[in-house]
CHARMM-style PDB file with segment names, atoms N, HN, CA, C and O in Angstrom:
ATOM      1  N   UNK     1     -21.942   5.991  -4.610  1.00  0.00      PROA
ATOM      2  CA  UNK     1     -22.059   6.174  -3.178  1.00  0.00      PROA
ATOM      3  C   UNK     1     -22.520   4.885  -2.508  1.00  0.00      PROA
ATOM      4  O   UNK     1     -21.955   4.679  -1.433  1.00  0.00      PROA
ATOM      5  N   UNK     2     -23.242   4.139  -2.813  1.00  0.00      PROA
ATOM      6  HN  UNK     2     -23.700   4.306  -3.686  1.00  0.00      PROA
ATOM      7  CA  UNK     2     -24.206   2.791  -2.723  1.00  0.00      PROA
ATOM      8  C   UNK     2     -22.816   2.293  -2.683  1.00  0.00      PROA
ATOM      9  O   UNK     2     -22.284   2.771  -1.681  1.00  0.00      PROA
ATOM     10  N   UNK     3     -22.316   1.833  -3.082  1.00  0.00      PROA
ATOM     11  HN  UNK     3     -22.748   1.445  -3.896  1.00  0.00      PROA
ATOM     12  CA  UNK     3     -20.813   1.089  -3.485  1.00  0.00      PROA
ATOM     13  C   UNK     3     -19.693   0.947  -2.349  1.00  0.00      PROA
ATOM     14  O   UNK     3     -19.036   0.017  -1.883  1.00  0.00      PROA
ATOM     15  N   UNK     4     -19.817   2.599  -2.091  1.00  0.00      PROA
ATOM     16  HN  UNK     4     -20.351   3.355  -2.470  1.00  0.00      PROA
ATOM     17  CA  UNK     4     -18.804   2.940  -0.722  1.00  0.00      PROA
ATOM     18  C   UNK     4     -19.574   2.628   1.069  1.00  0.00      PROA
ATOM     19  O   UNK     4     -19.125   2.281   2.162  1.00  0.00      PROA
ATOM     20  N   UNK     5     -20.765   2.952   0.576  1.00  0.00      PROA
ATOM     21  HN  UNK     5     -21.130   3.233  -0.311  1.00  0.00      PROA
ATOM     22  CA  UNK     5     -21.564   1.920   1.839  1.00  0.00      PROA
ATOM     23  C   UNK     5     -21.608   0.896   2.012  1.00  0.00      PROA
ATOM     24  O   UNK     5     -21.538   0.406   3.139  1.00  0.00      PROA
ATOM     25  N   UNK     6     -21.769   0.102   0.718  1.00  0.00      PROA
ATOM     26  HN  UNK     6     -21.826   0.501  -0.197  1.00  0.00      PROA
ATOM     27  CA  UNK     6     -21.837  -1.097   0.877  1.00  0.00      PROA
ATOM     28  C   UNK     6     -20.175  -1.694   1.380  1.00  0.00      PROA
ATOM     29  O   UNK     6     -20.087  -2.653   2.147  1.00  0.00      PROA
ATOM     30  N   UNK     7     -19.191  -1.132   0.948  1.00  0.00      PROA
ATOM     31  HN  UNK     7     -19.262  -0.353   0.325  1.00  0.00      PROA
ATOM     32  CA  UNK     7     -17.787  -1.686   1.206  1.00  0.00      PROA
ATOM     33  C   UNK     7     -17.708  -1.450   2.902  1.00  0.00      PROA
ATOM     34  O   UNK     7     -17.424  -2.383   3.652  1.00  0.00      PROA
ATOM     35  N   UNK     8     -17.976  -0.184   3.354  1.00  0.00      PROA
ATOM     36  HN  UNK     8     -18.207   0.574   2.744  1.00  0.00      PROA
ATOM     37  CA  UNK     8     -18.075   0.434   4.591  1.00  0.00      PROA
ATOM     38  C   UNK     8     -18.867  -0.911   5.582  1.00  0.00      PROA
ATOM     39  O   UNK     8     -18.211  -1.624   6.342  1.00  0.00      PROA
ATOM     40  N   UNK     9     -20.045  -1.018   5.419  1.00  0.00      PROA
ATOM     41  HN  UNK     9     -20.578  -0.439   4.802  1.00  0.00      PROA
ATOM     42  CA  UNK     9     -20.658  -2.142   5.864  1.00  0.00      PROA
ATOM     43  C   UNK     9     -20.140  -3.708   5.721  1.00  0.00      PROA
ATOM     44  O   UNK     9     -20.679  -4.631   6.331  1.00  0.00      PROA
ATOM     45  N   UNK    10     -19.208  -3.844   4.977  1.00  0.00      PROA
ATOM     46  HN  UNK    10     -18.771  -3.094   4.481  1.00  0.00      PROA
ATOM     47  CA  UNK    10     -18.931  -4.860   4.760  1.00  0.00      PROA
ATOM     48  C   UNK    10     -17.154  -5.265   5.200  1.00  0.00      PROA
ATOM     49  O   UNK    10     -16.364  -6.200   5.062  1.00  0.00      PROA
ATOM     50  N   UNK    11     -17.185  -4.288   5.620  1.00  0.00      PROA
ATOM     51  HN  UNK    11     -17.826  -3.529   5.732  1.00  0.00      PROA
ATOM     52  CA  UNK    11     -15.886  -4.118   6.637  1.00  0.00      PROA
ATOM     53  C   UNK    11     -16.148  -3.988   8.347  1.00  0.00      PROA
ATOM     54  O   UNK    11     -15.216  -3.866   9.142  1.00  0.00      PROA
ATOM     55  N   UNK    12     -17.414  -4.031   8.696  1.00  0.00      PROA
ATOM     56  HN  UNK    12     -18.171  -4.130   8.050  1.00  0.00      PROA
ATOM     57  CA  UNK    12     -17.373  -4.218   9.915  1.00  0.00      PROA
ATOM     58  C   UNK    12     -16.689  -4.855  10.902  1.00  0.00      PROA
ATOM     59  O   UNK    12     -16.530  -6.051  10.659  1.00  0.00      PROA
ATOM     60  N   UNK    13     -16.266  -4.508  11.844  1.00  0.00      PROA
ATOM     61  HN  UNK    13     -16.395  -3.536  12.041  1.00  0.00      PROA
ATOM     62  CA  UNK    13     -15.280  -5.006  12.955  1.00  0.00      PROA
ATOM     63  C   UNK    13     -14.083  -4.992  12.310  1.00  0.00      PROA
ATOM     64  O   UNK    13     -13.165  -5.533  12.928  1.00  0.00      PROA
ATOM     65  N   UNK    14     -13.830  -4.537  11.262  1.00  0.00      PROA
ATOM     66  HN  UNK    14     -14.575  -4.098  10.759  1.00  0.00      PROA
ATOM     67  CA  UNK    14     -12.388  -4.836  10.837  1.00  0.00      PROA
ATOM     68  C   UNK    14     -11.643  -3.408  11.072  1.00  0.00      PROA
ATOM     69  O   UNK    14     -10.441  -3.355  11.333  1.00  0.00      PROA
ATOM     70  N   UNK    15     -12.714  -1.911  10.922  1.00  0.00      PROA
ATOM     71  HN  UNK    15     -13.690  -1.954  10.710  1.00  0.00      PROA
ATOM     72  CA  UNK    15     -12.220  -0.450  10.333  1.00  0.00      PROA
ATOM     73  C   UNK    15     -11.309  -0.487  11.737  1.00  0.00      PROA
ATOM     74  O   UNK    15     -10.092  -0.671  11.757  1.00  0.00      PROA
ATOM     75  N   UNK    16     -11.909  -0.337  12.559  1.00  0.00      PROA
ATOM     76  HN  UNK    16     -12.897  -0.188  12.542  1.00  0.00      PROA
ATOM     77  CA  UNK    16     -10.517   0.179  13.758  1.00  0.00      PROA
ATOM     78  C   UNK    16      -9.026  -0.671  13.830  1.00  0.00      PROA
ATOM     79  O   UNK    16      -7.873  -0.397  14.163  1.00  0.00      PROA
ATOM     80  N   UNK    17      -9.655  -1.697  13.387  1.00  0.00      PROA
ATOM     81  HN  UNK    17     -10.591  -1.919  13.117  1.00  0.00      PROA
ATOM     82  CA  UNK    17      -8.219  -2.478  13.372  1.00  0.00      PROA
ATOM     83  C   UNK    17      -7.235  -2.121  12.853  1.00  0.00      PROA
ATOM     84  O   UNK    17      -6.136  -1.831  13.326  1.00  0.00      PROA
ATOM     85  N   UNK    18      -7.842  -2.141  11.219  1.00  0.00      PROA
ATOM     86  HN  UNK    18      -8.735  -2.377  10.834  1.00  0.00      PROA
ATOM     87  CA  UNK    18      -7.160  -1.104  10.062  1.00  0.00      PROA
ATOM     88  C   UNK    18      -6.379   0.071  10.375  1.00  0.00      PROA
ATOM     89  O   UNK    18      -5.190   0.268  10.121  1.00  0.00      PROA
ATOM     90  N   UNK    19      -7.126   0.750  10.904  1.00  0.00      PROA
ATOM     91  HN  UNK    19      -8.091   0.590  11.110  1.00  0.00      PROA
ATOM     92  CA  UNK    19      -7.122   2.229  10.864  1.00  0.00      PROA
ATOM     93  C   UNK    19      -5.797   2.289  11.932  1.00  0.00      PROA
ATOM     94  O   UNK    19      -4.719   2.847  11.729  1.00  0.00      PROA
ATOM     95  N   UNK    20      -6.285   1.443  13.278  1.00  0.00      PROA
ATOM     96  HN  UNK    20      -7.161   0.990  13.443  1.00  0.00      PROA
ATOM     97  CA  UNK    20      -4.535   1.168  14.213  1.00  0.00      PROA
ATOM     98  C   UNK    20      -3.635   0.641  13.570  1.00  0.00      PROA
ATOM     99  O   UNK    20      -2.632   1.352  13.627  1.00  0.00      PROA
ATOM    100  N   UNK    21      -3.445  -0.462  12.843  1.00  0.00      PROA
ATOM    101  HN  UNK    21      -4.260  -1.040  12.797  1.00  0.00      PROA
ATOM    102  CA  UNK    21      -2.641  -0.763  11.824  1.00  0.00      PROA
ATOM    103  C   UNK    21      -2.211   0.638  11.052  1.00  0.00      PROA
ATOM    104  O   UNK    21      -1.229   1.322  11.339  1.00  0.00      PROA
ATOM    105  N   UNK    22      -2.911   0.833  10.290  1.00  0.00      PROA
ATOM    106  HN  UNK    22      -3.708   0.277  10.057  1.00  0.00      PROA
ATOM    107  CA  UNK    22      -2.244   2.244   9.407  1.00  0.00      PROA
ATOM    108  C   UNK    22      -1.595   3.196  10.337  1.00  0.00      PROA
ATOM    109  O   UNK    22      -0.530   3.628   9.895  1.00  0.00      PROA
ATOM    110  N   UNK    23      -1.897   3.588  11.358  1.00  0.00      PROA
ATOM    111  HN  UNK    23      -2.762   3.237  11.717  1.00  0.00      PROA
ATOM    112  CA  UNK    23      -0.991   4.564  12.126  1.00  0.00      PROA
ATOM    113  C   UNK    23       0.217   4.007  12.789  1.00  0.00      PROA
ATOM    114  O   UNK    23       1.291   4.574  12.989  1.00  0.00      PROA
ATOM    115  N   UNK    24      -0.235   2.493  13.172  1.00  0.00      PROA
ATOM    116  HN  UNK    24      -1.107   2.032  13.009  1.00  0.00      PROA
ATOM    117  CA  UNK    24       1.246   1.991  13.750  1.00  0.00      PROA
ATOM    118  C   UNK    24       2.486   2.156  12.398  1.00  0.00      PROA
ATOM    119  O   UNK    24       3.664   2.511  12.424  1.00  0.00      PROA
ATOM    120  N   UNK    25       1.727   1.787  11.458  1.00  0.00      PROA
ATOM    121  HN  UNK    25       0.770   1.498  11.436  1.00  0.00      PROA
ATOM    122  CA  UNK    25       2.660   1.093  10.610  1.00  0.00      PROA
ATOM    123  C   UNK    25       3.202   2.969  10.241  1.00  0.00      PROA
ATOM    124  O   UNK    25       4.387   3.218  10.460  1.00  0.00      PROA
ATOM    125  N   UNK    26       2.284   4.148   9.707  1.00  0.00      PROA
ATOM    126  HN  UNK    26       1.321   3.946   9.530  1.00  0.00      PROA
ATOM    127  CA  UNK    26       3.354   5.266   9.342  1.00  0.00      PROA
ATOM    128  C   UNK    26       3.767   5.872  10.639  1.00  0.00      PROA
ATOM    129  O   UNK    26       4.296   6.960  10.409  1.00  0.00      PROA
ATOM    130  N   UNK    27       3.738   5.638  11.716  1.00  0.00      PROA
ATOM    131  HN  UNK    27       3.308   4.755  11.902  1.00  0.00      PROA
ATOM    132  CA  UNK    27       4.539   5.400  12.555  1.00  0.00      PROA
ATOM    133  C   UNK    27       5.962   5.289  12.939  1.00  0.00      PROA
ATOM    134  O   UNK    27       6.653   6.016  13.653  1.00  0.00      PROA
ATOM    135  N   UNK    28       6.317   3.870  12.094  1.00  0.00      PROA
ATOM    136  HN  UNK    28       5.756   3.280  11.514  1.00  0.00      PROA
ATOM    137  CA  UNK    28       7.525   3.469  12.167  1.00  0.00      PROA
ATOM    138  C   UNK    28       8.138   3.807  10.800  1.00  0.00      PROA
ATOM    139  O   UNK    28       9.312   3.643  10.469  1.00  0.00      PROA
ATOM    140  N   UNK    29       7.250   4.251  10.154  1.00  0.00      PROA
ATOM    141  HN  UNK    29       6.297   4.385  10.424  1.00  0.00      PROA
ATOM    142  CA  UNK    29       7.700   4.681   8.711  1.00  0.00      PROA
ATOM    143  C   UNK    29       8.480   6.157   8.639  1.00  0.00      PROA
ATOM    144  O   UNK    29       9.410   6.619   7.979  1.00  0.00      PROA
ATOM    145  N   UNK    30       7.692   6.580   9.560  1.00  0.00      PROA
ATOM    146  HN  UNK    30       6.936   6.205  10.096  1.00  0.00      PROA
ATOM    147  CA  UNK    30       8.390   8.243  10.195  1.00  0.00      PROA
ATOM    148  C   UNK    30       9.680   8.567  10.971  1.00  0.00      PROA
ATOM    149  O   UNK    30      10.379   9.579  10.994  1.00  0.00      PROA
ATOM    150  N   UNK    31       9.776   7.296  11.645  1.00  0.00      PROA
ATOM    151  HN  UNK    31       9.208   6.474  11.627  1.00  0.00      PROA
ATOM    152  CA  UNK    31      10.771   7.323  12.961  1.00  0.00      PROA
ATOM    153  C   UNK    31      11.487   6.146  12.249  1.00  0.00      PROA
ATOM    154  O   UNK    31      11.900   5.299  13.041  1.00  0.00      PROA
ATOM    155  N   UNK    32      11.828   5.795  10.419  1.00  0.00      PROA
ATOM    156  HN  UNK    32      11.493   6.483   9.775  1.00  0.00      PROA
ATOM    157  CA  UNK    32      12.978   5.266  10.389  1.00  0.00      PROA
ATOM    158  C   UNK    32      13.666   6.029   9.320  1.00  0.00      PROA
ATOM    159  O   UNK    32      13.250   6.424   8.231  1.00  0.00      PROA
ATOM    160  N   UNK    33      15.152   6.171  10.062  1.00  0.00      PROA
ATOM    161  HN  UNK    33      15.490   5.850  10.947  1.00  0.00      PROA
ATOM    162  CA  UNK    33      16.393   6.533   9.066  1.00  0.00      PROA
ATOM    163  C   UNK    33      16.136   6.297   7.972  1.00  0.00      PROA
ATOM    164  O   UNK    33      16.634   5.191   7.765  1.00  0.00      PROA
ATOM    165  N   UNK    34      15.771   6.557   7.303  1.00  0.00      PROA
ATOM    166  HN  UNK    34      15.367   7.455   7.472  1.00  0.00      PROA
ATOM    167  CA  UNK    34      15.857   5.950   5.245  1.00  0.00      PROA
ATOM    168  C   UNK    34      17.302   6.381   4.690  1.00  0.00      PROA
ATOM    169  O   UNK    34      17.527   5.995   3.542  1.00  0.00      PROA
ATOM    170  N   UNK    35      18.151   6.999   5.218  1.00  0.00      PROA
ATOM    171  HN  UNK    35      17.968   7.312   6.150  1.00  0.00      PROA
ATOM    172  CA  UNK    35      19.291   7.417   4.673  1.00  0.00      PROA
ATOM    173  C   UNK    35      20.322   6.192   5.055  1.00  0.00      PROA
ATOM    174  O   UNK    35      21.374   6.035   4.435  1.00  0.00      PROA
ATOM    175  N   UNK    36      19.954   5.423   6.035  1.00  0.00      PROA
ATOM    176  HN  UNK    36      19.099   5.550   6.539  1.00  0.00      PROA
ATOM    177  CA  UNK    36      20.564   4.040   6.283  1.00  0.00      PROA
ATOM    178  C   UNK    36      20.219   2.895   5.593  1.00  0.00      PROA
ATOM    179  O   UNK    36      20.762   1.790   5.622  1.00  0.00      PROA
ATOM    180  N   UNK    37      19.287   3.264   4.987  1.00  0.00      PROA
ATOM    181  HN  UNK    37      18.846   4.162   4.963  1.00  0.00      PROA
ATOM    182  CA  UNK    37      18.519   1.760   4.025  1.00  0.00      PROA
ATOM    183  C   UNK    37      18.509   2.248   2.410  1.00  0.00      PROA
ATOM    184  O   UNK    37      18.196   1.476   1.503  1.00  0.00      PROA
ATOM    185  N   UNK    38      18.853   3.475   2.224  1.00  0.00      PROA
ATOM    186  HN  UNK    38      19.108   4.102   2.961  1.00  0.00      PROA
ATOM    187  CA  UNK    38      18.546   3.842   0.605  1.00  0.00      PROA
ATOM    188  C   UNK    38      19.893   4.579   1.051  1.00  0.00      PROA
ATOM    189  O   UNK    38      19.779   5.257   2.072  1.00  0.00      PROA
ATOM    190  N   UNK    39      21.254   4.549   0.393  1.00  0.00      PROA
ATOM    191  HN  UNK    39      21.347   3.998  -0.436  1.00  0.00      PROA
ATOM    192  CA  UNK    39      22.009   5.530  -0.023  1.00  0.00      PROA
ATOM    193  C   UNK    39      22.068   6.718  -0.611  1.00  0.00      PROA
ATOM    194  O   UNK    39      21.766   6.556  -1.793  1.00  0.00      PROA
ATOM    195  N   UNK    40      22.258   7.617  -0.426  1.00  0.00      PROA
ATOM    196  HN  UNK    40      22.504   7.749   0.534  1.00  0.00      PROA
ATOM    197  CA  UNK    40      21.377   8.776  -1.157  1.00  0.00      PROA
ATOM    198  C   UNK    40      21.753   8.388  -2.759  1.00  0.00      PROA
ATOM    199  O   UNK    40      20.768   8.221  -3.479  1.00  0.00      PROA
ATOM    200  N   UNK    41      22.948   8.244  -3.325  1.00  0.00      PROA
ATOM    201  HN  UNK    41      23.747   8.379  -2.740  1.00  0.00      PROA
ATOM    202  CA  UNK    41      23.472   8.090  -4.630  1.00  0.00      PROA
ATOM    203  C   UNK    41      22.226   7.087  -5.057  1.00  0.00      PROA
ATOM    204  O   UNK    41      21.871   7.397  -6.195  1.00  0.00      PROA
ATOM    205  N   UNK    42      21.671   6.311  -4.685  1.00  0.00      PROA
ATOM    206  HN  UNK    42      21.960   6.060  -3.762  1.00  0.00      PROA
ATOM    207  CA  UNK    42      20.841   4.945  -5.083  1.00  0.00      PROA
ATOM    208  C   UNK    42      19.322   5.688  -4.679  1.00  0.00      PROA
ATOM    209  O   UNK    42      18.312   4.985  -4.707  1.00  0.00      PROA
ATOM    210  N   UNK    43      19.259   6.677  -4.425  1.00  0.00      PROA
ATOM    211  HN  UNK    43      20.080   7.248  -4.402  1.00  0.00      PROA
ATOM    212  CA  UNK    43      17.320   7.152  -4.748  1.00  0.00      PROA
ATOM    213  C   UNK    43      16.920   6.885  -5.376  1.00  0.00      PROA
ATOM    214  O   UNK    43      16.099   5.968  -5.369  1.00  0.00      PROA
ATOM    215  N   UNK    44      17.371   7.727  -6.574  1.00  0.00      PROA
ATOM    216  HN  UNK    44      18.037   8.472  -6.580  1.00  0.00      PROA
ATOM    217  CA  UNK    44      16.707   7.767  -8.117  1.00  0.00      PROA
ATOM    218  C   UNK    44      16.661   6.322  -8.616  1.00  0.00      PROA
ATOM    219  O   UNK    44      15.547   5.972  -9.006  1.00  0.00      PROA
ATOM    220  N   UNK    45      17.662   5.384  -8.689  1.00  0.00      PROA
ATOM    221  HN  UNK    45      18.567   5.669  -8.373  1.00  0.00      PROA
ATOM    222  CA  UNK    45      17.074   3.563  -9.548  1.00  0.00      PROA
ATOM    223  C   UNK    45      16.457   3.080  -8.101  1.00  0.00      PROA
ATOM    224  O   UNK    45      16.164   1.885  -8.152  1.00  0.00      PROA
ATOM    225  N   UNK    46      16.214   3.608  -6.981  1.00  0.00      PROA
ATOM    226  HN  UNK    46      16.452   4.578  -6.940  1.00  0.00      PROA
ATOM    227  CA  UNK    46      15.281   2.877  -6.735  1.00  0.00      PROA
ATOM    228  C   UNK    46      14.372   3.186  -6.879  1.00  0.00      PROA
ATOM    229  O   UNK    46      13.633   2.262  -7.220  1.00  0.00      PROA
ATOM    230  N   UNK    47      13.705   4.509  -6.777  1.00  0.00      PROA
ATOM    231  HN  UNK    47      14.305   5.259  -6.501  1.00  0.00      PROA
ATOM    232  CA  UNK    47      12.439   4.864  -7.005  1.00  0.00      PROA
ATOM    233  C   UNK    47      11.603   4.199  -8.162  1.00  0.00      PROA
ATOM    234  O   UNK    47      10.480   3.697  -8.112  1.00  0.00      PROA
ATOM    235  N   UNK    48      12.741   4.386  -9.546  1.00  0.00      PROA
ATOM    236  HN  UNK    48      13.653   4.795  -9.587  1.00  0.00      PROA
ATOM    237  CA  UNK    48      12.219   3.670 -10.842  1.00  0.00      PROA
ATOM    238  C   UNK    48      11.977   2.367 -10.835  1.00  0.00      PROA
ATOM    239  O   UNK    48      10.948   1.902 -11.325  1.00  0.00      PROA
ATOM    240  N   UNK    49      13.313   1.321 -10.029  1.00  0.00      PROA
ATOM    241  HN  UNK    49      14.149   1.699  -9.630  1.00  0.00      PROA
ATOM    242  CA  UNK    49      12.837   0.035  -9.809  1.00  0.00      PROA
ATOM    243  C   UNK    49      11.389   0.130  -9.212  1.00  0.00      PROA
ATOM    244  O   UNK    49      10.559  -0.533  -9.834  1.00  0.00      PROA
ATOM    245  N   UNK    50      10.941   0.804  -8.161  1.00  0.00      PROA
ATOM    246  HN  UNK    50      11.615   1.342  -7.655  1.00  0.00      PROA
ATOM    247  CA  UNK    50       9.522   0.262  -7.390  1.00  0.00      PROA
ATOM    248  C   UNK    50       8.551   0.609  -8.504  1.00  0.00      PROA
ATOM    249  O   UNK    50       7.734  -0.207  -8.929  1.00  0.00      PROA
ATOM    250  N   UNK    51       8.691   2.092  -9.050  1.00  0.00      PROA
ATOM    251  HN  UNK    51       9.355   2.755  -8.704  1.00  0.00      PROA
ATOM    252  CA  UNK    51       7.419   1.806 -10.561  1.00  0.00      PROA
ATOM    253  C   UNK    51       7.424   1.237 -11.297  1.00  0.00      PROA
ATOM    254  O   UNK    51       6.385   1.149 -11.950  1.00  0.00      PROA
ATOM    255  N   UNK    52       8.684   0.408 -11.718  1.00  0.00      PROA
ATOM    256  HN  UNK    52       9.529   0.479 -11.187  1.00  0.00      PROA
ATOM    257  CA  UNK    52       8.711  -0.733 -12.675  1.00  0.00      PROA
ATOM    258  C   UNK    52       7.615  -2.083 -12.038  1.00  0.00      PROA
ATOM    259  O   UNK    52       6.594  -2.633 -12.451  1.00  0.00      PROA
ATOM    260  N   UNK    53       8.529  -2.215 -10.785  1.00  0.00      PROA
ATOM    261  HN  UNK    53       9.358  -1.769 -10.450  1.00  0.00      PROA
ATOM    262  CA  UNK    53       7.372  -3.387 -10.160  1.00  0.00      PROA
ATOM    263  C   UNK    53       6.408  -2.945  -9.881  1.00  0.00      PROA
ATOM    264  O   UNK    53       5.745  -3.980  -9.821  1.00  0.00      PROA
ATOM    265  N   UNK    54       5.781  -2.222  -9.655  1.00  0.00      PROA
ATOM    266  HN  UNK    54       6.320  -1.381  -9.703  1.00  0.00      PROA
ATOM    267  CA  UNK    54       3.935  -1.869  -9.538  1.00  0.00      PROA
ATOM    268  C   UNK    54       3.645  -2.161 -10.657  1.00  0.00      PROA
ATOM    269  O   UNK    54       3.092  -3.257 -10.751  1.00  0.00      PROA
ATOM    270  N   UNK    55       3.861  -1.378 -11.971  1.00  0.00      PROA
ATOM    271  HN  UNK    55       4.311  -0.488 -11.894  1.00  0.00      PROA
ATOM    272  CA  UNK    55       3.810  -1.382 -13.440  1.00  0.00      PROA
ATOM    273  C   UNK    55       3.692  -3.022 -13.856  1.00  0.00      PROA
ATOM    274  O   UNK    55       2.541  -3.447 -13.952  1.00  0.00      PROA
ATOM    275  N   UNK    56       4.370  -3.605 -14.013  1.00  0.00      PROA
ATOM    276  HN  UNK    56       5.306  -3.260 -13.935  1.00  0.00      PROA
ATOM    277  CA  UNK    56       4.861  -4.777 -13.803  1.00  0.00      PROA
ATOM    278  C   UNK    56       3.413  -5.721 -12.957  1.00  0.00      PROA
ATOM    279  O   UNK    56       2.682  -6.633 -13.345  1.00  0.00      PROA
ATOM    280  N   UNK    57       3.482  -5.175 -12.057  1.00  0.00      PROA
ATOM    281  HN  UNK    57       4.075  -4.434 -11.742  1.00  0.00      PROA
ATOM    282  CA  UNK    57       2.368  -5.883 -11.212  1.00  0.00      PROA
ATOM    283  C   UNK    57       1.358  -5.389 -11.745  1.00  0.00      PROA
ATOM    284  O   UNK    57       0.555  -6.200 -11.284  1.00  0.00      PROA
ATOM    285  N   UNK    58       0.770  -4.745 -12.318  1.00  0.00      PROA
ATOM    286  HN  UNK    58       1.423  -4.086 -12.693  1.00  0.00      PROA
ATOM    287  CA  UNK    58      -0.489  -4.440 -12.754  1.00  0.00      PROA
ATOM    288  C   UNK    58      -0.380  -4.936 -13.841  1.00  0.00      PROA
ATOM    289  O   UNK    58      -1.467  -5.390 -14.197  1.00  0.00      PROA
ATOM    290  N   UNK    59       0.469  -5.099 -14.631  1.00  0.00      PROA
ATOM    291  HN  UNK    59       1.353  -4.730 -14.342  1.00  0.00      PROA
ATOM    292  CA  UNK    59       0.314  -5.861 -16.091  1.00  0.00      PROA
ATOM    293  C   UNK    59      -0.342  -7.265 -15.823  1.00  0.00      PROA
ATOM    294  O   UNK    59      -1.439  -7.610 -16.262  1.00  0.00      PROA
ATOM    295  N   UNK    60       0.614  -8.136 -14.921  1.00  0.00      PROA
ATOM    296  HN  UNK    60       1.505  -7.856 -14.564  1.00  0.00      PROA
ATOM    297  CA  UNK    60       0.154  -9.222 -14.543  1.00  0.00      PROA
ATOM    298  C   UNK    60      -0.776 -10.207 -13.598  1.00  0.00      PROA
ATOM    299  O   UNK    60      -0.818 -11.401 -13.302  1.00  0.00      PROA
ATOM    300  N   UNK    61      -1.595  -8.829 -13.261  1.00  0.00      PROA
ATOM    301  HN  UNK    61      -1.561  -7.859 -13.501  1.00  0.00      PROA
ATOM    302  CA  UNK    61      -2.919  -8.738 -12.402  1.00  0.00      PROA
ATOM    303  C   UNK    61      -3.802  -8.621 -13.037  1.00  0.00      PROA
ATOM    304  O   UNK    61      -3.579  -7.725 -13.851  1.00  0.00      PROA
ATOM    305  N   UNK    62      -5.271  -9.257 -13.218  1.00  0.00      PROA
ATOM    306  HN  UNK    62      -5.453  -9.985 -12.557  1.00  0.00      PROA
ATOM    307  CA  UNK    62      -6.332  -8.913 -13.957  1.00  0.00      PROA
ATOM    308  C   UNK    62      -7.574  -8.825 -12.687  1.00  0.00      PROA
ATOM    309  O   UNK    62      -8.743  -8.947 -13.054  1.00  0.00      PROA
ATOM    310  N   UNK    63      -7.397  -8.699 -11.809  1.00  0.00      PROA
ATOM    311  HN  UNK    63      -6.448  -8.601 -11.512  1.00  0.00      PROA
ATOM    312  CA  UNK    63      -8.208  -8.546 -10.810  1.00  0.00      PROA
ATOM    313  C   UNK    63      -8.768  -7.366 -10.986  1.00  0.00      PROA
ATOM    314  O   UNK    63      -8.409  -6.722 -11.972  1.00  0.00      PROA
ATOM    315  N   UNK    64      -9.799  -6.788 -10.057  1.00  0.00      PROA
ATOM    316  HN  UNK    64     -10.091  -7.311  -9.256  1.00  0.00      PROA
ATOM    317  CA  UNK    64     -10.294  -5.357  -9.921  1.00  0.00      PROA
ATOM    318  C   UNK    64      -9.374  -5.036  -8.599  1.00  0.00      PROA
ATOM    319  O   UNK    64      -9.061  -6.017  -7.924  1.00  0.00      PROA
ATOM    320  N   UNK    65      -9.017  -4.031  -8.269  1.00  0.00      PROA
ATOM    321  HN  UNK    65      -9.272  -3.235  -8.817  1.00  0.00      PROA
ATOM    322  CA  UNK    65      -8.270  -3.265  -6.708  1.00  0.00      PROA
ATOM    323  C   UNK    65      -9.221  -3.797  -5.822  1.00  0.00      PROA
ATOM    324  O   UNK    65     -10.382  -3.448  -5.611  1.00  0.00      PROA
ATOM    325  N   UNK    66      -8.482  -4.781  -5.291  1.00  0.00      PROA
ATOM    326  HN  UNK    66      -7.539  -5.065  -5.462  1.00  0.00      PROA
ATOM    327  CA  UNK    66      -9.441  -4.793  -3.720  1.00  0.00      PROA
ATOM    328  C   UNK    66     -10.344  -6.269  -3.993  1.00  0.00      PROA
ATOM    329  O   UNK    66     -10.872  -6.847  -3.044  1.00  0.00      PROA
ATOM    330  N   UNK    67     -10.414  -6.632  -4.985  1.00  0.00      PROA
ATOM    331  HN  UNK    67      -9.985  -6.161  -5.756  1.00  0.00      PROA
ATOM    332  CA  UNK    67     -11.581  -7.708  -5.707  1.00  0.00      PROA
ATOM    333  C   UNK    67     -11.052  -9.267  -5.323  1.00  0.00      PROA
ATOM    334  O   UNK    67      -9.902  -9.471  -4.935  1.00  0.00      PROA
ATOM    335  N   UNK    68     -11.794 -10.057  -5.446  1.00  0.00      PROA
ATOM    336  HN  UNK    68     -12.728  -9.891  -5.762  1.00  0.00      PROA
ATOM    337  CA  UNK    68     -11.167 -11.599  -4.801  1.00  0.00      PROA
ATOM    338  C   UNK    68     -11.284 -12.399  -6.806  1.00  0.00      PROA
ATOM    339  O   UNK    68     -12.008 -12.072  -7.746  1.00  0.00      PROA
ATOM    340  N   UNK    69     -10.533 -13.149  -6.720  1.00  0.00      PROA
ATOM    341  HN  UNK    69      -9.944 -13.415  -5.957  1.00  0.00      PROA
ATOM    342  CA  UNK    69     -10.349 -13.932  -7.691  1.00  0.00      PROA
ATOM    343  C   UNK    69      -9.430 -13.679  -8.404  1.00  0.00      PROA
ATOM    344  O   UNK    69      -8.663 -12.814  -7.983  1.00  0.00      PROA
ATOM    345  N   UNK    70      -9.060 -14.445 -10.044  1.00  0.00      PROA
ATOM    346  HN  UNK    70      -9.684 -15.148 -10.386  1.00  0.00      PROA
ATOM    347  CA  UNK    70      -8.014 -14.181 -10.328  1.00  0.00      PROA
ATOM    348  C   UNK    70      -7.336 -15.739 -10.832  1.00  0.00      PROA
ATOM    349  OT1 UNK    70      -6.169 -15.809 -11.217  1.00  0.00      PROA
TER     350      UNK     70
END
């Protein structure tokens, strides 16, 4: 809990920014066609391509989530 305060506090002046950011952004995430940018036939290898690259990206990340260095 100490941990999540301390992050909380240490985000000052930044949370509202964020937080407008996050709604703008699913926002436009809501109000776009995806059937114009993903073919329906092409769902499925893309879905797997994006867990490959996360997967992928976490292999070659040794950071902590959120952590500076590296």
């Amino acid at each position: 809990m100490n941990r999540i305060l301390g992050t909380l506090r240490a985000t000052k002046g930044w949370r509202t920014l964020a937080v407008s950011l996050a709604i703008s952004v699913a926002g436009a995430l809501q109000s776009t066609d995806w059937t114009t940018l993903v073919p329906e036939d092409r769902v499925g290898p893309v879905m797997v391509g994006i867990g490959v690259l996360m997967a992928v990206l976490r292999v070659v990340t040794d950071g902590p989530v959120g952590g500076k260095g590296g």
